[in-house]
N, C-alpha and C positions, 0 to 999 in steps of 0.2 A: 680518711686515715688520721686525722685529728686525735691527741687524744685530749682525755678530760683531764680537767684536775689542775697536774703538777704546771707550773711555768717553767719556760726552759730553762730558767737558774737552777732551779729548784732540781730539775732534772738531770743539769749537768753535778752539781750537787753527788745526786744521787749512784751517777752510773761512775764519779769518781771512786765513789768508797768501791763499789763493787771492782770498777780496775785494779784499785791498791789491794783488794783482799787476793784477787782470780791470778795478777800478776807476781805474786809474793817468791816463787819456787819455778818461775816459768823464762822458758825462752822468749820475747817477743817478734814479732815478723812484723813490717811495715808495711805496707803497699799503698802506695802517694800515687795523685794520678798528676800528668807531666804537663802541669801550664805552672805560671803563676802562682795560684791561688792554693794547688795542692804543695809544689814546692817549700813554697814560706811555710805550708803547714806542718811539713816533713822536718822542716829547719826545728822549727820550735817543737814539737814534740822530740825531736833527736836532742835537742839540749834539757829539757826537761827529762826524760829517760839516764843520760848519763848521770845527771847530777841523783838521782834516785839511783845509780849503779847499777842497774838493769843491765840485761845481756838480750842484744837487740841485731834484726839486720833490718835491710830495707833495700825496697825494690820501687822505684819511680817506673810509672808507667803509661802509656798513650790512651790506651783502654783496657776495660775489665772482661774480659773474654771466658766462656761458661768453662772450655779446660782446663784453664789457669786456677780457677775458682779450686778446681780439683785436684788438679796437682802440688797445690797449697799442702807441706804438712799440717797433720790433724793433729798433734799434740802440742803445738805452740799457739800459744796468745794471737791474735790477729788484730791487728790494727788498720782499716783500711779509712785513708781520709783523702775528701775531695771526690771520692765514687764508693760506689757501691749503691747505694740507697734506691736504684735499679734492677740491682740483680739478688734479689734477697731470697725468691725460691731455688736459684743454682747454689746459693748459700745455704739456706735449708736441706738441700741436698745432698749437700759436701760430705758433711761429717765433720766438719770444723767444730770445736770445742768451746772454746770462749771468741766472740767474737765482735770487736767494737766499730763503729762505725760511726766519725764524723763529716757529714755530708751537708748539702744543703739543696743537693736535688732532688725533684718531684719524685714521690713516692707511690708506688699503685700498686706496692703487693702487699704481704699479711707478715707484718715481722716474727720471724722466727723467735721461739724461746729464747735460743743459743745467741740473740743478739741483743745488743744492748749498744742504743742508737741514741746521737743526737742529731737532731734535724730541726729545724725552724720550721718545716713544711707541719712538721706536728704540735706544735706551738702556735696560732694564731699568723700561721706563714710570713714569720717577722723576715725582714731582707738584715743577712747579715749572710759574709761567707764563710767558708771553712777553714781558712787561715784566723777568723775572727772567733768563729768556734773551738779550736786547738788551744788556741790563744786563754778562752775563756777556763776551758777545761782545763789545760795544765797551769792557770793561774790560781784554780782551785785546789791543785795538789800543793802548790806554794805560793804564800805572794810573791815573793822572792823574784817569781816569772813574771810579774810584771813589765820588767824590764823589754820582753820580746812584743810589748803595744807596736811599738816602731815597724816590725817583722810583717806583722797582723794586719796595718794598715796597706803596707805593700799588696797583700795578697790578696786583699779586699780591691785596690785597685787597677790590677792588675787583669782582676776577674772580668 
């Protein structure tokens, strides 16, 4: 599941510009998963989101379950961090529209079109978590997020 090429930089980079295009006119939906690591990451995406004025909600949760997948409206932006990067053919399934995903869990299925993924698993399986990845990403919408390091290392620890 490797891919070639991009570095994760490079790639978080990339799937920023596509967020800030795909999010421009959209509702966002969160779905964090409920330890440590996905929390901080909820944290720091919800401050980077407000300060971008975004119109957002968010759902913390134990696990990611194939109805839930479904019952997800299909017309808003999705954001899921800290899971998902297991369940990418119920994802594929769904009907869900734009769909982002900061994970850092093992991967064994075939990434959908409709997603647009960071994962260290496809990167040279560098160990960082998903509070470290949020972190990275929304530092790449501003430096300004720098600030949430402190947040990041939490959730890194935590994990």
């Amino acid at each position: 599941m490797e891919k070639e090429g991009n570095s994760l930089e490079v790639e978080i980079e990339v799937i920023v510009k596509k967020f800030l295009e795909k999010s421009q006119d959209k509702e966002i939906q969160i779905i964090s998963h409920f330890d440590t690591d996905g929390i901080t990451s909820a944290s720091i995406i919800i401050q980077t989101l407000k300060k971008l004025d975004k119109v957002f909600s968010i759902k913390v949760i134990k696990s990611l379950e194939e109805q839930f997948i479904y019952d997800l409206p299909k017309e808003k932006l999705t954001i899921f961090l800290d899971l998902a990067s297991g369940s990418l053919n119920h994802i594929a399934n769904s009907q869900l529209k734009d769909v982002f995903i900061i994970d850092h869990h093992e991967i064994t299925q075939d990434i959908p079109e409709n997603v647009h993924i960071i994962n260290p698993e496809l990167h040279d399986k560098q160990k960082i978590s998903s509070s470290g990845l949020t972190y990275l990403f929304c530092k790449e919408i501003s430096s300004e997020n720098k600030k949430f390091a402190k947040i990041a290392i939490l959730g890194m620890i935590g994990d």
